[in-house]
N, C-alpha and C positions, 0 to 999 in steps of 0.2 A: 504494500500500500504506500502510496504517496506521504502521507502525511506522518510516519513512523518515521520515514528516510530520512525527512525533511526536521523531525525533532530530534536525531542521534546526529544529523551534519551539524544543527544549532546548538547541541549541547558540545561539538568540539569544536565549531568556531569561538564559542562563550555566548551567551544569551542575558547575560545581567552586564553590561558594559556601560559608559556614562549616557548613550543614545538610550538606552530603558529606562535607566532611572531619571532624566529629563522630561521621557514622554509621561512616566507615571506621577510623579510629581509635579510638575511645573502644569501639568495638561489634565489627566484620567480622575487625580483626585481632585483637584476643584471644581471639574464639570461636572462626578459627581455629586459635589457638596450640594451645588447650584442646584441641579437638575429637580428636587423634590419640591422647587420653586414654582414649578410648571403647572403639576395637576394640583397643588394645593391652593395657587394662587388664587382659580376661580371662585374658591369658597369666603375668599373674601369680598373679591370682587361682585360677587352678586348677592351679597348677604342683603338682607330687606329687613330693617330693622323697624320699630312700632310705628305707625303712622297715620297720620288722618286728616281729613278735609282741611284742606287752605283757608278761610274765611277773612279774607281784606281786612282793611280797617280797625284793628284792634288799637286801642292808643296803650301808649309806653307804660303807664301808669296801673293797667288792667292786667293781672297778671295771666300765665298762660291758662293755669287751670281755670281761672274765671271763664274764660273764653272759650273754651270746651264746653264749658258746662252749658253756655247759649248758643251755643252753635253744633255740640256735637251728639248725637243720640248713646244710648246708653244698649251693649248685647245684651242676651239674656242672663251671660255670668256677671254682668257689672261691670264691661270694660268699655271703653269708648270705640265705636263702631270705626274701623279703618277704611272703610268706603262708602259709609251714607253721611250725608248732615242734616241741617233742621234746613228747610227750603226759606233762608232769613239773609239779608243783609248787613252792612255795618248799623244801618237807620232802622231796622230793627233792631236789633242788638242791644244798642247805646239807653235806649230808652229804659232799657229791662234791667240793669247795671245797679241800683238802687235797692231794689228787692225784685231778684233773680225768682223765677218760676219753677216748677218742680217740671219734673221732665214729663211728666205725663201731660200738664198744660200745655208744654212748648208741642209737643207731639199733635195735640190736639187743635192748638191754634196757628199753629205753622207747616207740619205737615214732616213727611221725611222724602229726601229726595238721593241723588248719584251725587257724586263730587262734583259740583260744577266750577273749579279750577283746577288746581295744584294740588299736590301734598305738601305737608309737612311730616318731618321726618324728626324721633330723638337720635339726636347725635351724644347721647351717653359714651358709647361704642367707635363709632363710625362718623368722620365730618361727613364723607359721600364716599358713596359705592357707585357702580354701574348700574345698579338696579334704581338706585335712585335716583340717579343724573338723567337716566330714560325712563321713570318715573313707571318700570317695572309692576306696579302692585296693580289689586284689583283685578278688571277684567282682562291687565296687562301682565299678570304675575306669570303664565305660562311662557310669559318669551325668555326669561332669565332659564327653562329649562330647554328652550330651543337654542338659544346662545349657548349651553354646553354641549349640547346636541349636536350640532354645528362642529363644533370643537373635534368631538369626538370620531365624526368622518374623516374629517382633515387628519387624524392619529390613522384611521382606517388606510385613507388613500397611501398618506407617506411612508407607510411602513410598507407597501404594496413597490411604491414608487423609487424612493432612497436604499430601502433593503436590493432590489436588483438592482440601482446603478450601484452600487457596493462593489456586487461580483463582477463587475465590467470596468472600471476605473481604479477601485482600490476602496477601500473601507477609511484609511487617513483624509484624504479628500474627499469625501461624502461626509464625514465625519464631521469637517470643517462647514464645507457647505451647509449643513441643517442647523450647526450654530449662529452661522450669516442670517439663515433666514428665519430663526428666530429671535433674532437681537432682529432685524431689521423691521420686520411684520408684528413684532411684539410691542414694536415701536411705536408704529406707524398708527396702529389701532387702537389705542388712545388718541389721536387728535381728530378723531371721524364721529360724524355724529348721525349721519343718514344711518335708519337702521340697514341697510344693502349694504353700506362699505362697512358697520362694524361686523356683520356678518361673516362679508369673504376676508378681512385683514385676521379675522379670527380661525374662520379656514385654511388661511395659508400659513399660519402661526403654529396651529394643530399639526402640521402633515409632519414638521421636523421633529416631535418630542418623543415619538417610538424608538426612532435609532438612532434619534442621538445617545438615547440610553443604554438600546443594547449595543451600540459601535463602540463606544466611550467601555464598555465591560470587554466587549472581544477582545479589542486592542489589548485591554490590562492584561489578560489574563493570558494572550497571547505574546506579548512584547513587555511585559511588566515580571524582575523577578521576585514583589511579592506577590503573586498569582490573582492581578487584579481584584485582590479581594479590598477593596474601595468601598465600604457603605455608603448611599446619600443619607446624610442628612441633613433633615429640615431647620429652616430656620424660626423659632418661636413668637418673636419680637413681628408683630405684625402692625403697619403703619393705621393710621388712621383713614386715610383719604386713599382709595381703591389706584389712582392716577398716579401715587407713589412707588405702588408697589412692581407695576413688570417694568418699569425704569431702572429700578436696582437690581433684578433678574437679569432682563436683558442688557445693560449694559455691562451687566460683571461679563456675560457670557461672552458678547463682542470686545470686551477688554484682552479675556482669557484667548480669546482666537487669535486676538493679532498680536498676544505677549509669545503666543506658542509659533506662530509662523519665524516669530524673529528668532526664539531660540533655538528652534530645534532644526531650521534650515541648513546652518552648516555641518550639521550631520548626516545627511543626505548621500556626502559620497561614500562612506561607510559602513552605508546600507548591502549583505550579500545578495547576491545576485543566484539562486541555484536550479539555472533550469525552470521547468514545471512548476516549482514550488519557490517563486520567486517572491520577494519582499513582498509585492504588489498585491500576490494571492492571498496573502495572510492580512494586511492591513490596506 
């Protein structure tokens, strides 16, 4: 078989030399550090935290809970309803400020209707997320699971698409490649706001995080001699404002790509060459 030949020639040309401990170090283990940044990030980013009807006109003075209380109806467990309100005004409202009505009155002399603006959101947690910046909730809450949905073909297609150019080019340069166009796409889709572009910037963002994971493992485990065994892990510290957070994923990753080109290039000539089972086949 090929590939036995090919690991008793590497084990007597040497296979732990400074070219593996550069690729594993300087490259394998910080992309995997990074990499658990990917599928966890969405869970920030589309987190939908309490929310409920916008109602204008509140003055500085009137504090929030006051304002709910005239403006926002009450569920069946006692919490303040996240997508109806009382069908009322600021000029309704303002009058009632004095001695506030029981909600049954407001119910009954006002009426209950759909949000007829905005939300508002507690930022106890979260300044903004995606979900709230496109105002996600309600009869709009199912697009937060089409936006991972989305996501997740783009994992489908790229793992279909990067895993074969792998075998045709080489797994180092595919490798690189799905880090580009995840710093680049990762990038891009934060300053889009048509749902159409944050859809496909999130499609084309998705296709690289399959193999860049398993590339970033073959390689270790193949050209690295502590046997790629590199954990990712995640990072805990999660920002408050959703638009923070693949800025510092994807720019570590487009850092790490072009700290690796610069390092690891003059080791290139170095690289053996054997036949059938040339450098190219394995990475």
């Amino acid at each position: 078989m090929v590939a036995p030949v090919f690991e008793k020639v590497l084990e007597e040309v040497g296979d732990s030399g400074q070219y593996q401990r550069l690729l594993y170090w300087l490259y394998v283990v910080p992309i995997n550090f990074l990499i658990p940044w990917v599928p966890l990030a969405v869970i920030f980013m589309t987190s939908t935290p309490d929310h409920w009807c916008h109602v204008p006109g509140r003055p500085n003075q009137v504090s929030l809970e006051e304002w709910k209380f005239l403006t926002i109806p009450r569920e069946k467990d006692g919490a303040y309803s996240s997508c109806k309100q009382y069908n009322v005004t600021s000029d309704d409202v303002l009058p009632l400020l004095q001695e506030p009505p029981s909600p049954e009155l407001m119910n009954a002399t006002f009426g209950i209707t759909e949000c007829q603006r905005f939300w508002e959101y507690d930022r106890t947690d979260y300044d903004s997320t995606l979900s709230t910046q496109q105002h996600w909730v309600c009869e709009q809450a199912s697009m937060a699971a089409t936006w991972q949905s989305v996501g997740v073909a783009g994992n489908v297609v790229g793992t279909v698409l990067f895993n074969s150019l792998s075998d045709l080019i080489g797994r180092m340069p595919v490798l690189t490649m799905t880090v580009a166009v995840f710093a680049v796409f990762g990038l891009v889709r934060l300053y889009v706001t048509s749902f159409a572009a944050i859809m496909i910037t999130t499609f084309l963002a998705s296709t690289s995080f399959p193999s860049m994971l398993e590339l970033a493992l073959i390689i270790g485990c193949y050209r690295s001699p502590l046997d790629g065994c590199c954990p990712g892990t995640a990072w805990t510290a999660a920002p408050r404002s959703w638009r923070t957070l693949p800025p510092r994923t994807a720019g570590r990753f487009l850092s790490r790509c072009r700290r690796r080109c610069r390092q690891l290039s003059p080791h290139k000539a170095r690289r053996p060459t054997l036949g059938p089972c040339s450098y190219s086949s394995i990475v």
